[in-house]
C-alpha positions as CSV (number, residue, x, y, z in Angstrom):
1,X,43.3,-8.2,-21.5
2,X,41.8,-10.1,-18.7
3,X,45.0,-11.4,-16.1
4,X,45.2,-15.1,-15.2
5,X,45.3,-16.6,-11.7
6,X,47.1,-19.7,-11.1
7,X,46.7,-22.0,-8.6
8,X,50.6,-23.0,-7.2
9,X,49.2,-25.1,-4.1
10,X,49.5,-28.6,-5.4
11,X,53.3,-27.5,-6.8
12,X,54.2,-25.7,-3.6
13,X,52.6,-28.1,-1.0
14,X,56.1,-29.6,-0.4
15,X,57.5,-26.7,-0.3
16,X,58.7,-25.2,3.4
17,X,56.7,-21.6,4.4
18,X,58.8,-18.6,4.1
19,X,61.1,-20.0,1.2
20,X,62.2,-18.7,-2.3
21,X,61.0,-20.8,-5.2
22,X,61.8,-20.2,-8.7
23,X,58.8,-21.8,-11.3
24,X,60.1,-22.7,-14.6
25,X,57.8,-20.6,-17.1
26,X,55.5,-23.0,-18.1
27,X,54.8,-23.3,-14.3
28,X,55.4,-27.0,-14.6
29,X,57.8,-27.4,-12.0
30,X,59.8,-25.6,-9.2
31,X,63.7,-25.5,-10.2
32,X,65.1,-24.2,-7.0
33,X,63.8,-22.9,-3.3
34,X,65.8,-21.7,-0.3
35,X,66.0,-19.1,1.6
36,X,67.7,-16.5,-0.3
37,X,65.7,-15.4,-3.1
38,X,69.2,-14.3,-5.4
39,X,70.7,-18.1,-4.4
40,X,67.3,-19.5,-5.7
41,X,67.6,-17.5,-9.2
42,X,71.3,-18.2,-9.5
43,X,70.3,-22.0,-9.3
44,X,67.5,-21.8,-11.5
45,X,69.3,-19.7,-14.3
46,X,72.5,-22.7,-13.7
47,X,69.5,-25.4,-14.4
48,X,68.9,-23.0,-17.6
49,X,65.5,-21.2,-17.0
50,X,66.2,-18.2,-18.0
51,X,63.5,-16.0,-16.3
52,X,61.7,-18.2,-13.7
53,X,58.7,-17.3,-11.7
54,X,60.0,-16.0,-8.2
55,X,57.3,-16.8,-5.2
56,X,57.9,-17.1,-1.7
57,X,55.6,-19.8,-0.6
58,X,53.1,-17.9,2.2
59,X,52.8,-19.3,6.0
60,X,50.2,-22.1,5.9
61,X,48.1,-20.2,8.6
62,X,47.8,-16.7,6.3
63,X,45.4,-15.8,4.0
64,X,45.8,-14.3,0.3
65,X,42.9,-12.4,-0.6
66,X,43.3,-10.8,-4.8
């Protein structure tokens, strides 16, 4: 089974470097960021997403390489 990449950059571009954000599973839309990864969840799972995606959006000036 071949693994997927997605490409977050247009639904993180708002999104401050360094912080938390939790992806509803359909990768539709962030429900929460911040800067405490469990505060993030806690939010998300309040919104109802029961298992988001947890990022942490990267400093603009680093590279990813996969």
């Amino acid at each position: 089974m071949a693994a997927t990449i997605a490409d977050l950059s247009e639904l993180l571009k708002d999104i401050p470097a360094g912080a938390w954000v939790a992806i509803s599973e359909k990768q539709h839309k962030a429900i929460a960021f911040g800067v405490d990864a469990q505060a993030v969840l806690n939010e998300a799972q309040e919104k109802g997403e029961k298992l988001p995606l947890m990022v942490r959006v990267p400093d603009r000036n680093s590279a990813m390489f996969l």
